[in-house]
N, C-alpha and C positions, 0 to 999 in steps of 0.2 A: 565200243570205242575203236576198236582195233579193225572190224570189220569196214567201219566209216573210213578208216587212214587207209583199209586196203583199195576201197574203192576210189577214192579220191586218189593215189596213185595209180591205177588203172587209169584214170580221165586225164592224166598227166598234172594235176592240180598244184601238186607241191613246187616250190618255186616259182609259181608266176603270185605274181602282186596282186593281193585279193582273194584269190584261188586258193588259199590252203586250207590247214587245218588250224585251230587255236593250240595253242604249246601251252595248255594250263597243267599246272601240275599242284593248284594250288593258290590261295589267297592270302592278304595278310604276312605276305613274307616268308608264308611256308614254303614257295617254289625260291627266296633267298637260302632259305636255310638248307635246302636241300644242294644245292650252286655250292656252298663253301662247304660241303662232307657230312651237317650234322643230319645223320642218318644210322639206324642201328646195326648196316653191314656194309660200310665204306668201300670203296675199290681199294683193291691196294696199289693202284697208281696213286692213288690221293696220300694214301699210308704212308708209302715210299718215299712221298715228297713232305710231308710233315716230318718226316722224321728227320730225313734232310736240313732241315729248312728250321725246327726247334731242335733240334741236340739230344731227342726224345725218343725211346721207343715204344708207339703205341701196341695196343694187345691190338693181335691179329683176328682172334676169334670176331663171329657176329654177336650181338645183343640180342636185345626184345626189340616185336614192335609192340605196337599198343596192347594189340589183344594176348599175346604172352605174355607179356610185362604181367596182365591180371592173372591169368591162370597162375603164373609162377608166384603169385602173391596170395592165391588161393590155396593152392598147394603146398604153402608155406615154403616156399625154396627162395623167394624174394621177401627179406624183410624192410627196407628202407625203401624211400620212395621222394625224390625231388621232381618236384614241376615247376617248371619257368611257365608260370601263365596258365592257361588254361581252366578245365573245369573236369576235369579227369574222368571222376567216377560216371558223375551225369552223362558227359559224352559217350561212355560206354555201354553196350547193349548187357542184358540181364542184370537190371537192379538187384535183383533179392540175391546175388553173387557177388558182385561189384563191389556194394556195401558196406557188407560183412567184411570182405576181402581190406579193404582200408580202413575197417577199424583194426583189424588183427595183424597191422605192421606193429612192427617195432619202434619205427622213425616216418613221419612225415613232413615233407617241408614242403610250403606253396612261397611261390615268388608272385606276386597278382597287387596290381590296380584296387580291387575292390573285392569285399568280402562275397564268397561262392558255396555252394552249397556243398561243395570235395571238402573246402577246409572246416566243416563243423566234423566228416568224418575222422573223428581224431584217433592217431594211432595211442602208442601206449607215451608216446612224446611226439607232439605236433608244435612244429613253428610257423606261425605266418608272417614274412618277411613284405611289407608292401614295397613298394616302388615305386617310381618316376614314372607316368603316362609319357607318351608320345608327344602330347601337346604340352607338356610342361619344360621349363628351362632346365638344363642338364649343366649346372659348372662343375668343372676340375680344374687342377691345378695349370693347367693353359687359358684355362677360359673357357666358355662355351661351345658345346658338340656336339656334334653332328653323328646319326646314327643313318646306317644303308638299307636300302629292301629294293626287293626284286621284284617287280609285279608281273600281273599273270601276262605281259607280252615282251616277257624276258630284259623289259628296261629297267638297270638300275639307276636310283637319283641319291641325295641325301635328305635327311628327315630331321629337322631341329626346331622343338617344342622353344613354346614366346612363354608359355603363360606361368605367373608364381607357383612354386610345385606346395601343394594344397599343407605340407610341415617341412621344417629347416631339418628335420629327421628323415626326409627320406633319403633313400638313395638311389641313383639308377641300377638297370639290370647287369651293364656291366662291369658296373662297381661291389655287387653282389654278389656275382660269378667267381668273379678274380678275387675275392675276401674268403671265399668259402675255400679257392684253391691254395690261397696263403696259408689260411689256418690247418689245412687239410695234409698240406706237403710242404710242412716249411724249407726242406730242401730241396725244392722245384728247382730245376735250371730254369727257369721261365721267371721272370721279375715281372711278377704282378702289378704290382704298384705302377711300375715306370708304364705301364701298357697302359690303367686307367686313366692317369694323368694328360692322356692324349689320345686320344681315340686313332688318330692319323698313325699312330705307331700300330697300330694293331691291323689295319687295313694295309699296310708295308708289307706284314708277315701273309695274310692275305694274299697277296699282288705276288710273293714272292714263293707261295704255295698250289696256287690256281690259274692255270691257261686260264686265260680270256679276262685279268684282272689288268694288264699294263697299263703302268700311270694312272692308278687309282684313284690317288687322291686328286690330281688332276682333272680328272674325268666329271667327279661328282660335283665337283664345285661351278661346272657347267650348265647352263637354265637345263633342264630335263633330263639331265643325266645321258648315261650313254647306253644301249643296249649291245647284251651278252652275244657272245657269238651261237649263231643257230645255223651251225653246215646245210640243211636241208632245204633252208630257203635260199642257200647258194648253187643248191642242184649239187651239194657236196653230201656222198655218205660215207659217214664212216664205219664201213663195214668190211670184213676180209676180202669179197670182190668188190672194194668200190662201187658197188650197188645197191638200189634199195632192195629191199626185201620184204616181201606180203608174210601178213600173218596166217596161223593155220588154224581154222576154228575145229572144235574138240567135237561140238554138235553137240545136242536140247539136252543131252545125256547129263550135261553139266547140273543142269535143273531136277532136284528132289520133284519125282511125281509124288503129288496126292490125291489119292481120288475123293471123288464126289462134288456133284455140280454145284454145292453151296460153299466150294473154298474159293475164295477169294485171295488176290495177291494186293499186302499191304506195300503201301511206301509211305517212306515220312517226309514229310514237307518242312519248311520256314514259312515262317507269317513276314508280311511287311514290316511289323514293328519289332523284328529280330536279327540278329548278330551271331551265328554260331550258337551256341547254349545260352548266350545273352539275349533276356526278353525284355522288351524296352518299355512296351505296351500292353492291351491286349487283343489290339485290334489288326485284323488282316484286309484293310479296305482290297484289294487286288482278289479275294475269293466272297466280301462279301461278310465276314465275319465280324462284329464288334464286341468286345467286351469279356472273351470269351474263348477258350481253347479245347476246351472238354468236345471236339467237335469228328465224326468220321464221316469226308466226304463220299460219297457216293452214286453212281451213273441210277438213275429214273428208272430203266430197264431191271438193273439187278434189286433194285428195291422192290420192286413188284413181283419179282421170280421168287424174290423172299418174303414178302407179306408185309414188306415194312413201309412207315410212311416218313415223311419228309419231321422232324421234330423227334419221332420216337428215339427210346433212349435202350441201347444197347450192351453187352458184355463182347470185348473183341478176345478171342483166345486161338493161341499160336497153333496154328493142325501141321507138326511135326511131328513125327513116331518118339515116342521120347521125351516128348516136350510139355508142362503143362503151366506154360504164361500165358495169365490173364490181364486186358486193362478195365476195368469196370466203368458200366456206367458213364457211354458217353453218348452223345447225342447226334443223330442222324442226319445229313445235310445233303441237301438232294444238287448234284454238282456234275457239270459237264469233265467228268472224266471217263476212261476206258473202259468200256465194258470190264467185267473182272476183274477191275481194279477199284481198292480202297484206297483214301489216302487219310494219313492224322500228323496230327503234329508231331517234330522232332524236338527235344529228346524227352518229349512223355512218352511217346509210344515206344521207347527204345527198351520198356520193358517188355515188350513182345519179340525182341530180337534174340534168339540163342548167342548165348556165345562160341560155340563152334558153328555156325553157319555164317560160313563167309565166302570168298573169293579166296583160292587155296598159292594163287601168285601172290598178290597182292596184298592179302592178310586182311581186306577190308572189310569189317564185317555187314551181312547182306540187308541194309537201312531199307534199300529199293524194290526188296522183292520176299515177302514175305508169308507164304503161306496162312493165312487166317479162315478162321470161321462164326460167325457170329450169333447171338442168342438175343432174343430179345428181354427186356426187360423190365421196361414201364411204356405205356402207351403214353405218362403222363408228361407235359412238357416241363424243364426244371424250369421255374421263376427266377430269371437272373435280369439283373437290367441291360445288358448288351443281346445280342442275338445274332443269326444266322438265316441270311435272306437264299433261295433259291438263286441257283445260278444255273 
């Protein structure tokens, strides 16, 4: 990614219209949430201003990100565990750790839409709190509101759900928030209450915490909302020279060699009928699959270097020094991809992912590039009523 932005400022690309780069950092509002601080090592510019700005002193230290968050819960140094959403464990690489790790909290609590497969892992006390969807109506004590996101081209709008919320018992997410903080700190300076009752008060504090929020509430109540400030496509950088700056690659060094001509590098894919850890279907019409995910694609060439044929069925296991994850028994799919590369679905094949192998900036553990090796295992084809056409 970084070598793409070096280049593309080389060409001059950045700030002309058309010409850039995408400023994704994120889908679903993860690039909002990232805009207003919620991150597990804030700057302390943003610090400095919340604190200002609430009457609060936050802790200065950093947190977890995902992949400590588990080790520290493996390690037993993290006992309690809150999710706004998600699907925790699944999303997370090495199941047979993951697991284990979330039944042997203390405290688990899921905030979630619909029931996931994180919240059967029950700790020694698990709550599952549902919520208001998105498309559902949101009343508080002003009447109906309106919720913000940020999407991946840095525009914010407002987001306010029509439809009957599916029980007169739920509640929305930030009414769940700010109940868990009431009961938690009853003497918060922070009046909870008075915040859920109006959503527009809480975007104030917002507007009155975060450059590039002014006249918030204003803004969104405009057809398309308005978009965040992005210096770069102003030819503005904000760097100590006022200039851009190229990145410096580390070089292949980065990459774990393994030898031997039959390792192959896994990535895990999405199907079309998927959302994140959410599977809708089980059909990939876009690779050709129906019915069916137990599937590793495969380039023609390397199937042949290996003896394998288009249906046979497989064991995938991790070729890491150290490492002994297996996915069993899946079946073989003859597919235009890269030489040398395998692909299966995400997050089944996430049990072939270490959890210390990752990207050591970023923390993110390595989905895309995965050392494997494969065994064969039945020539016979499995009798399922969906299938997998050549592609």
């Amino acid at each position: 990614m970084r070598l793409i932005a070096d280049l593309l400022l080389m060409r001059g690309n950045i700030g002309k219209p058309g010409a850039g780069i995408c400023p994704l950092r994120g889908h679903s509002n993860v690039q909002g949430n990232r805009t207003v601080g919620i991150s597990e090592k804030p700057s302390a510019a943003f610090l400095d201003s919340l604190q200002r700005v609430m009457g609060i002193t936050p802790p200065r230290h950093h947190g977890h990100d995902a992949v400590k968050a588990l080790e520290a819960m493996i390690a037993g140094e993290a006992k309690a565990l809150i999710c706004l959403g998600g699907n925790f464990a699944v999303a997370m690489p090495d199941h047979e750790r993951a697991f284990p790790a979330m039944r042997g909290l203390e405290l688990s609590v899921h905030v979630g839409t619909k029931l996931n497969r994180s919240h059967l892992l029950t700790a020694k006390e698990t709550f599952i709190l549902p919520c208001l969807g998105r498309t559902e109506l949101d009343l508080q004590a002003s009447g109906r509101q309106s919720i913000t996101v940020e999407d991946s081209m840095s525009m914010v709008h407002a987001s306010s759900g029509k439809l009957k919320p599916a029980s007169p018992m739920l509640r929305s997410e930030p009414a769940i928030v700010a109940g868990l903080a009431k009961a938690t700190l009853p003497a918060s300076k922070v009046d909870w209450q008075y915040l859920v009752e109006d959503y527009d008060r809480i975007r104030d504090l917002i507007e009155q915490t975060i450059p590039g929020f002014e006249d918030y509430n204003q803004r969104i109540r405009h057809p398309g909302g308005f978009r965040m400030p992005l210096p770069p496509t102003e030819r503005i950088w904000p760097t100590a020279t006022g200039k851009a700056m190229f990145s410096v690659f580390k070089g292949v060094h980065e990459n774990v060699v393994v030898e031997g001509e039959d390792v192959m590098r896994l990535v895990t894919l999405r199907s079309h009928d998927q959302y994140n850890t959410t599977i809708y279907a089980m059909d990939d019409r876009y690779r050709g699959v129906f019915g069916r995910r137990d599937v590793l694609f495969m380039n023609e060439q390397d199937m042949a270097a290996q003896g394998l044929e288009h249906g046979d069925r497989v064991d995938i296991h991790t070729a890491l020094p150290g490492s002994a994850l297996t996915l069993e028994d899946i079946t073989v799919v003859a597919y235009g991809i890269a030489p040398g590369t395998v692909g299966a679905y995400y997050p089944e094949a996430n049990v072939l992912v270490p959890l210390n192998y990752l990207d050591e900036e970023s923390g993110t553990p390595s989905y895309k590039s995965v050392p494997v090796r494969l065994t064969l295992r039945s020539k016979e084809i499995r009798p399922l009523a969906g299938g997998a056409k050549k592609v």
